[in-house]
C-alpha positions in Angstrom: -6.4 -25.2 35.9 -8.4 -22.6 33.4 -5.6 -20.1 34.1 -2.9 -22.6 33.3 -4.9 -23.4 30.1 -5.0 -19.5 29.1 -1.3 -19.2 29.8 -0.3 -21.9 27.8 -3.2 -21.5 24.7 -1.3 -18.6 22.9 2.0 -20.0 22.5 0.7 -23.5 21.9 -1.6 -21.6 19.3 1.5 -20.0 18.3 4.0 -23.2 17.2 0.9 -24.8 15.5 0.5 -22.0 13.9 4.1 -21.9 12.5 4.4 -25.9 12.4 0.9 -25.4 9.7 2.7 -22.8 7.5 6.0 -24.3 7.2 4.3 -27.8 6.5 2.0 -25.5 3.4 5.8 -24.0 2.7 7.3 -28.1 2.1 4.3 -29.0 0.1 3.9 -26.1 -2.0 8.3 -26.4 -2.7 10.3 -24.0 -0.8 12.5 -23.3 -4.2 9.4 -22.6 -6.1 7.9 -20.1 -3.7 11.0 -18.6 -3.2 11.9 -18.4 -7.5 8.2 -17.1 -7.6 8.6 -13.7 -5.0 12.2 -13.0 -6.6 9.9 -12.8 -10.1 7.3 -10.3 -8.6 10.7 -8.6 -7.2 11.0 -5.4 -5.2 9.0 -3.0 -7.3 5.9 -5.9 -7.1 6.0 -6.0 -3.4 6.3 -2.0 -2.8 2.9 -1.3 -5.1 1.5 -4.8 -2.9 2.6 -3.0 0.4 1.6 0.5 -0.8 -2.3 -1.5 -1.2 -1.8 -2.8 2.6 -0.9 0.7 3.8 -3.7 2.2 1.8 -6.5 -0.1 3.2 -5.7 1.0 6.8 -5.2 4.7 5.8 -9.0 4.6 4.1 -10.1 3.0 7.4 -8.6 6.0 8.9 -10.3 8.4 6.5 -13.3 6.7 7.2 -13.1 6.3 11.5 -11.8 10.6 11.2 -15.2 11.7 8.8 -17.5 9.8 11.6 -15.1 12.2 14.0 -15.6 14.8 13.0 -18.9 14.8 11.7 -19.3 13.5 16.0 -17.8 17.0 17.1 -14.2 15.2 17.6 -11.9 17.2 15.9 -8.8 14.7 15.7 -6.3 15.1 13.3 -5.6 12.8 11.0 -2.7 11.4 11.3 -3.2 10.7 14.9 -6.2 9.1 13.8 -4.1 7.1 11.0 -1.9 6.2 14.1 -4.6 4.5 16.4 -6.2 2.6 13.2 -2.5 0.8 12.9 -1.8 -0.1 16.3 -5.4 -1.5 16.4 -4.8 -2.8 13.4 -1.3 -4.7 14.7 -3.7 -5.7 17.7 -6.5 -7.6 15.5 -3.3 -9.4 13.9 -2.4 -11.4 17.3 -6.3 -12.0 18.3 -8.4 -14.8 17.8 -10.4 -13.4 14.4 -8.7 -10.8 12.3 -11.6 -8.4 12.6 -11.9 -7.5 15.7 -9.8 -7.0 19.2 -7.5 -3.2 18.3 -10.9 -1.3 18.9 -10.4 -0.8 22.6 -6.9 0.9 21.5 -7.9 2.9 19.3 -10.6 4.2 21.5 -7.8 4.4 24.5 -6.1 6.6 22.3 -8.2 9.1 20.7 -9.7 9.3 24.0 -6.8 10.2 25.8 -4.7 12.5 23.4 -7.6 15.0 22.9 -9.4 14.4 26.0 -12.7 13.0 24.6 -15.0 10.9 26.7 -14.7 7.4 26.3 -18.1 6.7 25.5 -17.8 9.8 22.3 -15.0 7.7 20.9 -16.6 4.3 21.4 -19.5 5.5 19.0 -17.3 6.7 16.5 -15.4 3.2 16.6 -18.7 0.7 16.6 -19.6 2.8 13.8 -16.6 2.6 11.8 -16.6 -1.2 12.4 -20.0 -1.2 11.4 -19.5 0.3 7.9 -16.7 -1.3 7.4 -18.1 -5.0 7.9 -21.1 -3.9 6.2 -18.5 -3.2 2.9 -17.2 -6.3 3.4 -20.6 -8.5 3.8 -21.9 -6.3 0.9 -18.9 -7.4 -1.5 -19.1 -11.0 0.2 -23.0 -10.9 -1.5 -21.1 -10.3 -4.9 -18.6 -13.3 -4.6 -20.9 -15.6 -3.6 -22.5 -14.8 -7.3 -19.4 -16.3 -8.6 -19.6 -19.4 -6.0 -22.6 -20.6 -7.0 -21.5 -20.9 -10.6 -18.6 -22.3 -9.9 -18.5 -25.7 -11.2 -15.5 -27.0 -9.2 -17.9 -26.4 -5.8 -20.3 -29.3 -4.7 -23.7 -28.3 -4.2 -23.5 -28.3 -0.3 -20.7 -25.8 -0.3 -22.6 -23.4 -2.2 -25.5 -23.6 -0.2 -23.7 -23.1 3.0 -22.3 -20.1 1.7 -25.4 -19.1 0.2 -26.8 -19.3 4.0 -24.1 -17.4 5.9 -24.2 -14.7 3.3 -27.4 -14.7 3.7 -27.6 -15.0 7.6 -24.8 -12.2 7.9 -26.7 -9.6 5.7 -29.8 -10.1 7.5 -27.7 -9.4 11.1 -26.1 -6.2 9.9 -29.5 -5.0 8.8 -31.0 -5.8 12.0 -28.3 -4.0 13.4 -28.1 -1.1 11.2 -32.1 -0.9 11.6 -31.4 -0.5 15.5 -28.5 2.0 15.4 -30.4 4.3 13.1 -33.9 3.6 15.4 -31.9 4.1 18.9 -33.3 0.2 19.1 -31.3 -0.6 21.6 -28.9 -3.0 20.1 -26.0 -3.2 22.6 -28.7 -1.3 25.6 -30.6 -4.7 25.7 -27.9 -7.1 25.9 -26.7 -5.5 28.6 -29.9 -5.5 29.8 -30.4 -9.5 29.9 -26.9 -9.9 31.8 -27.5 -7.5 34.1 -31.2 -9.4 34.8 -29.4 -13.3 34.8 -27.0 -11.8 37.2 -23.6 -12.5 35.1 -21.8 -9.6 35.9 -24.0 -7.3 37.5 -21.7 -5.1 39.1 -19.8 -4.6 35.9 -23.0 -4.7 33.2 -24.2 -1.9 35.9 -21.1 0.2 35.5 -21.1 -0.6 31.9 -24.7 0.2 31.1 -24.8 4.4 31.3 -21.8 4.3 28.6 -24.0 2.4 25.9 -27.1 4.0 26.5 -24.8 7.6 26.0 -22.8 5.3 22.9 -26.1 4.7 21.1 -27.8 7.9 21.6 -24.6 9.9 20.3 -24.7 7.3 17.4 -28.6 8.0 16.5 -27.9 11.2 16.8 -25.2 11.0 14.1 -27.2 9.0 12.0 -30.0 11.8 12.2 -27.8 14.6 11.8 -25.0 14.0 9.6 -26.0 11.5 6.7 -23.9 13.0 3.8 -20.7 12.4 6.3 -21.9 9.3 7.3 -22.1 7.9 3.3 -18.3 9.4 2.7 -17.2 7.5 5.8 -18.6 4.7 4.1 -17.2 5.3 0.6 -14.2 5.5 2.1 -14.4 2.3 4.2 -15.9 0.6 1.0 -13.1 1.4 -1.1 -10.9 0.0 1.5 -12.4 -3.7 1.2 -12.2 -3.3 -2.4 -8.7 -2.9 -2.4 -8.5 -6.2 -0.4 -9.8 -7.8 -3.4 -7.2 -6.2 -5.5 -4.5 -8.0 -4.0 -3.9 -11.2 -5.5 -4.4 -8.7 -9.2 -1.5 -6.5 -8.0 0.7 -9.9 -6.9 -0.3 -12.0 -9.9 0.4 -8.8 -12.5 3.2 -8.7 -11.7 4.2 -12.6 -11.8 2.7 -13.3 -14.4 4.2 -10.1 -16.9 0.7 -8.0 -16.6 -1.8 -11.0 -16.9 -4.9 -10.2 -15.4 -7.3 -11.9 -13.2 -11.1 -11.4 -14.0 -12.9 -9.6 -11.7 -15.1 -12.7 -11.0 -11.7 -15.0 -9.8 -10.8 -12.4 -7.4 -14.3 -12.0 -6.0 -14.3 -15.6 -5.8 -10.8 -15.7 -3.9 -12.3 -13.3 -1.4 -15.2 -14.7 -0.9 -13.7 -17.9 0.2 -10.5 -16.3 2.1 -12.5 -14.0 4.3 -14.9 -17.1 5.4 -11.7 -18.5 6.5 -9.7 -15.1 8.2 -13.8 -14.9 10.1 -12.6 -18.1 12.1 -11.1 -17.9 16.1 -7.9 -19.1 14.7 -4.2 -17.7 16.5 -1.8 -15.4 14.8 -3.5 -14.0 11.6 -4.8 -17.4 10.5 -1.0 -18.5 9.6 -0.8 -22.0 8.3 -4.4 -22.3 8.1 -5.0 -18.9 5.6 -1.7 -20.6 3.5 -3.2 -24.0 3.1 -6.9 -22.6 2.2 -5.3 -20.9 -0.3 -3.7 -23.3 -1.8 -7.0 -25.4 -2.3 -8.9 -21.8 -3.4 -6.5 -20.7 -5.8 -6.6 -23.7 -7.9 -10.0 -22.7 -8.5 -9.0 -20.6 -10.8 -5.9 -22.3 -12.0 -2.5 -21.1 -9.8 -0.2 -23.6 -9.3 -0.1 -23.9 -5.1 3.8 -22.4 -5.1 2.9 -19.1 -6.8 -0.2 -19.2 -3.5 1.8 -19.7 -1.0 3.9 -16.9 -2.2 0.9 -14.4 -2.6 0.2 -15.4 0.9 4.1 -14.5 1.7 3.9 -11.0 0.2 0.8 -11.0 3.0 2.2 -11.9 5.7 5.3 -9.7 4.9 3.3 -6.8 4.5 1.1 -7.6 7.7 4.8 -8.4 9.6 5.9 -4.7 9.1 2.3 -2.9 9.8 2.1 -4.9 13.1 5.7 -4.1 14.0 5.3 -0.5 13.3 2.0 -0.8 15.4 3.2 -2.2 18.3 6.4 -0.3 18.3 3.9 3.0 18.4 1.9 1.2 21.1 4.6 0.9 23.5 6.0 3.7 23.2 2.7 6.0 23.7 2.3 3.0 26.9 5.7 4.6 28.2 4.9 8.0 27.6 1.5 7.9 29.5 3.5 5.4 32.3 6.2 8.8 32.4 3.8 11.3 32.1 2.0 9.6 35.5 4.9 9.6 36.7 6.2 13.0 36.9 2.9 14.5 37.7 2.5 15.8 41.7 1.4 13.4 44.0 -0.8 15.0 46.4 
């Protein structure tokens, strides 16, 4: 019964999904939507797509310092490489955040030869900068929540308290990587001592001890590479922020959003990306946007476009990324292949 459930969640996930963005399409006004993306036109979506394709390339940057500065000497591009295909894997699970970073790790790990549980420090701590970023410039949008007059009260204090509860996790966190606390060693730990697991946990445990010892290390040893990675990773957030600007300059003939709106917009669109939802958060992300932008005063066709000029940009990065997936799958599957069977 569970396994008919699973084989049936994704593509019942999947029409919602669709059903959910073309019902925010008919309420927003197909024609408008559509007279609104010819406006921004071709040169509007290249600098917009440009801003995608720099976010995951600053990722890289970020995931190839902690590399390097970890004695993994990949190049770049191949590290730009695994950061999209992770990337295009994130897009089809559950949150938007995480789900590529066994990938990436896959991949590194096997083009240069690296032990798994090298690359798997360099990844947690990539991820960890890189929501760190994003919680820090959440801390600065909910500034511009709370004085918000269009919120009720409630609203604000619930964001007020998951800003709050997030930043006090990632320093707990952060506290323990840089301590060697043990904060994936005890986890494992208690599953391993409830008995969930405990052949796999037992297997599993050697690799995180090794994982977080080669991070502390890191940490220790290499603090000036460990703040670029995180320049890097920061400035790759910000130009999330930066999105709806570069859409809405061009719509609107150069009109600029203040710097408060967009924090404000991305404040609210990341609490809503964070949620399990199927597919990139289609139809759900289109209709929370609706109801955030007129916060700040866009009409809900000239929305649903900005969140067109997403998903376009996301549909071509995911292709591209699970294009190169398969084809480094089939090179490995042929590589296996033609080596000598004893």
């Amino acid at each position: 019964m569970i396994n008919h459930l699973r084989r049936w969640a994704f593509p019942v996930a999947t029409v919602m999904s669709v059903g959910l963005f073309g019902g925010m399409l008919y309420i927003a006004g197909p024609g408008r939507v559509l007279s609104n993306i010819y406006r921004v036109g071709l040169w509007g979506f290249a600098a917009f797509f440009i801003n995608s394709l720099l976010i995951v390339f600053l990722i890289a940057v970020g995931w190839g310092i902690i590399l390097w500065a970890m004695g993994c000497e990949a190049n770049i591009f191949h590290v730009f490489l695994g950061t999209l295909m992770g990337f295009s894997i994130n897009f089809l699970t559950p949150s938007m955040y995480l789900g590529g970073e066994p990938v990436r790790i896959y991949y590194i790990s096997r083009r240069y030869q690296i032990p798994t549980s090298q690359v798997m420090a360099t990844v947690v701590l990539s991820k960890f900068q890189e929501l760190s970023s994003l919680v820090g410039i959440l801390f600065l949008g909910s500034i511009y929540v709370v004085f918000n007059e269009n919120l009720s009260l409630i609203f604000k204090i619930s964001i007020g308290a998951v800003d709050i509860a997030a930043g006090v996790v990632f320093l707990l966190i952060g506290r323990g990587l840089y301590s060697n606390g043990g904060v994936f060693r005890r986890p494992v730990d208690v599953f391993m001592k409830i008995g969930l697991f405990p052949a796999f946990f037992r297997r599993l445990r050697p690799k995180v001890e090794d994982m977080e010892n080669l991070i502390h290390k890191a940490l220790q040893r290499d603090r000036g590479a460990m703040a670029v990675a995180f320049i890097a990773h920061f400035m790759a957030i910000f130009l999330v922020v930066l999105k709806p600007a570069i859409f809405f300059w061009f719509l609107f003939g150069r009109h600029r959003l203040a710097l408060g709106a967009l924090l404000l917009v991305f404040t609210l669109s990341q609490l809503i990306l964070a949620s399990p939802l199927a597919l990139g958060a289609l139809g759900v992300l289109e209709g929370g946007q609706i109801g955030i932008f007129q916060l700040v005063g866009i009409d809900p066709s000239q929305s649903i476009a900005f969140t067109s000029f997403i998903r376009m940009a996301d549909l071509i990065m995911v292709a591209a990324g699970l294009g190169l997936l398969s084809y480094f799958s089939l090179s490995q599957f042929m590589a296996w292949k033609e080596k000598p069977k004893l």
